[in-house]
N, C-alpha and C positions, 0 to 999 in steps of 0.2 A: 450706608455701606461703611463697613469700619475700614481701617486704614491699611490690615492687612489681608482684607477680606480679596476675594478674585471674582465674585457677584458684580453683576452690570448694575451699572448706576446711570441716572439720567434726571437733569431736570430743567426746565425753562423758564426764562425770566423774560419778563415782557418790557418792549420798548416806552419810549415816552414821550411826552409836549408837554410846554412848561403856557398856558394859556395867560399865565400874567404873574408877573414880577419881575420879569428877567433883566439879570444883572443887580436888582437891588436885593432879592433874595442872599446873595452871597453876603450883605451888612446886616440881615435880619428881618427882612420885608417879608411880610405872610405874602405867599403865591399859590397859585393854583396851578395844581397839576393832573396831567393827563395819563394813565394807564393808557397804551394802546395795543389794537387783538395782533399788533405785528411783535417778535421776539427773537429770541435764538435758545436753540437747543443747548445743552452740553449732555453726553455721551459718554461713558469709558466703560471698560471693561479691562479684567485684568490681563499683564501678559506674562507670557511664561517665562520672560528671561526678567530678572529679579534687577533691580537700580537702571533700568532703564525706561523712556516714556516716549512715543510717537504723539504726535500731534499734527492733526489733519483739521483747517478750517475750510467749509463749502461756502458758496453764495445760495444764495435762493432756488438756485436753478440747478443744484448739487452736486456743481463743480470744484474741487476743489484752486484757493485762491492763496494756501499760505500752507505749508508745509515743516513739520520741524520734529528732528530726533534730538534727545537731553538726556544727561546723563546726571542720575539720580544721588547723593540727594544735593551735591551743590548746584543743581542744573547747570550744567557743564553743555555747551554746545556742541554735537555732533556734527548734526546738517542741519539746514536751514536754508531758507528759499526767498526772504526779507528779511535782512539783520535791523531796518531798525522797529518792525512787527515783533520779533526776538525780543529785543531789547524790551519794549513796553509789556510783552506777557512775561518775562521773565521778572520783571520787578513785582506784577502782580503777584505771583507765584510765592514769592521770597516775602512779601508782605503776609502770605496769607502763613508759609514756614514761622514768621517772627514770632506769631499768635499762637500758632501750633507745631511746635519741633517735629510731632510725628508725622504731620502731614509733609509728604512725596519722601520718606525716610530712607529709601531706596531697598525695604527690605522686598516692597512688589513692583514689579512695572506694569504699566498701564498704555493701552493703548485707545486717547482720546479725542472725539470727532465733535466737531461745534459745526452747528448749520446756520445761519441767519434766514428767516423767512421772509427778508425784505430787503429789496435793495441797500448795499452799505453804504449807498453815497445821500441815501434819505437823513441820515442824519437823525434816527430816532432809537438810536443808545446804542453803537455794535460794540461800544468799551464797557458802557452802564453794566448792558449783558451779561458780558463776559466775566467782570469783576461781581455781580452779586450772582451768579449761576455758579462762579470756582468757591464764592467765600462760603457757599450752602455746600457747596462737596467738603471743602478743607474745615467746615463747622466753627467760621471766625467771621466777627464780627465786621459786614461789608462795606460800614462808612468808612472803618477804621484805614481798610483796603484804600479804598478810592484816596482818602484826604493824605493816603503816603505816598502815592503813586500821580494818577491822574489830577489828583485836585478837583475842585469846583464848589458848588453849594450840597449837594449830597443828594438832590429831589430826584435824581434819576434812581439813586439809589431807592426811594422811596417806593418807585414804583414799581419795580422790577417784581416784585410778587402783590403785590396791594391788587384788591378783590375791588376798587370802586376809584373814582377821580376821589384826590385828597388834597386836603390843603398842607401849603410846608411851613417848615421854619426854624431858622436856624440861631437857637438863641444861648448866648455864651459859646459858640461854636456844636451845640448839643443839638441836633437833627429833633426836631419835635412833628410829627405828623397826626393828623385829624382826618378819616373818611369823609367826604361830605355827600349829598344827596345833589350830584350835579347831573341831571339827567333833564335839562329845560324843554319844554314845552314847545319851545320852536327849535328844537336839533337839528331837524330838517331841513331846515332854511340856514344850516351851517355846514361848512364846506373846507377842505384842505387843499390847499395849491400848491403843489410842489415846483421853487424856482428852479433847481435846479442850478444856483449858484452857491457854491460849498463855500460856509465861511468858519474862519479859523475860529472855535471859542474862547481860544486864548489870549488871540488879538482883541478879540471885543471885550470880553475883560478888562485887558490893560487900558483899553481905551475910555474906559470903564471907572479905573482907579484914578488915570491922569486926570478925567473932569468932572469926576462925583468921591468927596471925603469925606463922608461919614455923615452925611448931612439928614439930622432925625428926620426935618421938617417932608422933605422928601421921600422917606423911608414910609413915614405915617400914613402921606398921600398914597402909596404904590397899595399898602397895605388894607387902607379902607376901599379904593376899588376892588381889590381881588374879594373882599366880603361884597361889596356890593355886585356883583361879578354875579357870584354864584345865587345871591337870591334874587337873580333878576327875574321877572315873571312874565316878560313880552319881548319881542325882539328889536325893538326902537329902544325902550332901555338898553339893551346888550349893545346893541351898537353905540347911543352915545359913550357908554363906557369903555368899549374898546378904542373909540376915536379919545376917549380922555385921557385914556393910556399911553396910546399910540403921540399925545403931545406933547404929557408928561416926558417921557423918553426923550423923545428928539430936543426939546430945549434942555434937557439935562445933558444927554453929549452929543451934543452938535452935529446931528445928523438926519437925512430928507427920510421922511417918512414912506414905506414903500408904495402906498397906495399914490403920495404923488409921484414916485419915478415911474411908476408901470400902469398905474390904475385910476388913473385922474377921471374918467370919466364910465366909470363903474357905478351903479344905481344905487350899492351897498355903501358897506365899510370891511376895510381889508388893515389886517392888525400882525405886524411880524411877530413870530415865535422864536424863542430863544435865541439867539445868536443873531442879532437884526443884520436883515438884508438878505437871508439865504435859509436855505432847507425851506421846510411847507411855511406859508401863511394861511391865515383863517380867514375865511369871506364869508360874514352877513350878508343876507338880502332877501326881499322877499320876494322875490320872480322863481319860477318852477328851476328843477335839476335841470333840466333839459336847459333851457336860457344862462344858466349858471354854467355850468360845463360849454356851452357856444360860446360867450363871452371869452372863458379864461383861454381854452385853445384858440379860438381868432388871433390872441393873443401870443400864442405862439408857448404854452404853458398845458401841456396836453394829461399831464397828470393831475385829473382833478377827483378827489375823495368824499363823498357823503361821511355824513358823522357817523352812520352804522360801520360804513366800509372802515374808517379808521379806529373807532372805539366797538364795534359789536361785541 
């Protein structure tokens, strides 16, 4: 869709799981990462009155949750319904203007609708999204977006259109990505548990920088499990590896592993995902769905996912 074109335009980027590296990924630690079948939409089409843009985001359930008129091209705040939602889309916006002066020029206005197909408070990218679905509309480069705005390691970015699980990495600050062939043989016997405790990624970061500096020896470690990771070919390898992971972490910043605050007496192995302590964990084990899913709700944890339901 050119810039002053009035043709609908649409496209979706898909959410993510960071399966192993997290938090050392941001020094340069190869991770592995998850493409997942949940995402969000973006939407627009032209409107008739020229330097102006509506902006309507839904939930899942296609309600809308965040409301906002701007006025074009300095995005100028009309109305708005969350000033600081405002505040975060409009930086993206202005990130994506830096790149491209024509983009939102105010010669058209635009009336545009983002959906999420998944709950927001799952925590599998409704920023990631939104920043690589606008930088493919405004035709700018979406690390560049994220690393002015949001920050982080970029791997969300990765995967926002990526056609398969891929490995990351970020070396010299240069987002480097590899497809790999991760589709294991015991998928089945793997499981997402939604905690259901939202944890801030920014705080875990910093907690992140205060107890781990730059330390190779560390980084190497993170790195050669995440290969080890993906050619694993039984699921008692996969699991010691995610328990090696899950050790690594916790004595690097001093913190309880979630399987012992919740899961101590689980048959598997349970491995937090990105932001340790909250959003989904992963859960090994070789006892059927059924047994797997009764465990985690007795537990009072009722959202539990098969690998298909989360990666199909």
């Amino acid at each position: 869709m050119s810039e002053h074109s009035t043709d609908v335009f649409e496209t979706r980027a898909k959410g993510k799981l960071l399966l192993s590296g997290e938090y050392f990924v941001l020094d340069g630690a190869l991770a592995l990462a998850l493409p997942v079948r949940f995402g969000q939409t973006l939407h627009l089409e032209g409107w008739k009155e020229p330097g102006c843009m509506s902006w309507s985001s839904k939930n899942e359930n296609g309600i809308p949750w965040y409301l906002a008129e701007f006025e074009l091209p300095g995005l100028d705040i009309l109305t708005d319904t969350d000033r600081r939602i405002t505040e975060n889309l409009t930086a993206i916006l202005k990130a994506c203007q830096t790149q491209n002066p024509a983009f939102l020029d105010g010669a058209c206005g635009y009336k545009v609708y983002t959906q999420n197909d998944f709950p927001r408070s799952w925590g599998l990218g409704t920023s990631s999204t939104l920043i690589a679905a606008v930088a493919r509309w405004a035709k700018v480069d979406p690390y560049r977006v994220l690393f002015e705005t949001m920050g982080g390691s970029g791997y969300d970015i990765a995967c926002a259109y990526a056609e398969s699980p891929l490995t990351y990495q970020l070396l010299d600050g240069v987002p480097i990505t590899q497809p790999v062939d991760f589709q294991p043989v015991f998928r089945n016997n793997l499981f997402f548990v939604y905690l259901d405790k939202k944890q801030d990624s920014r705080a875990g970061i910093q907690r992140y920088r205060t107890q781990v500096k730059g330390n190779a020896a560390l980084l190497e470690q993170v790195s050669d499990l995440t290969l080890r990771m993906v050619q694993a070919d039984s699921l008692a390898e996969f699991e010691q590896l995610m328990d090696a992971h899950e050790r690594l972490v916790q004595s690097a910043l001093d913190l309880p592993r979630v399987q012992e605050l919740h899961f101590s007496d689980y048959w598997g192995t349970v491995k937090s995902l990105g932001a340790w302590g909250g959003d989904f964990v992963l859960a090994a084990g070789e006892r059927s769905a059924e047994e797997t899913r009764a465990y985690f709700e007795g537990k009072g944890f009722g959202t539990v996912l098969a690998w298909g339901e989360m990666v199909g």
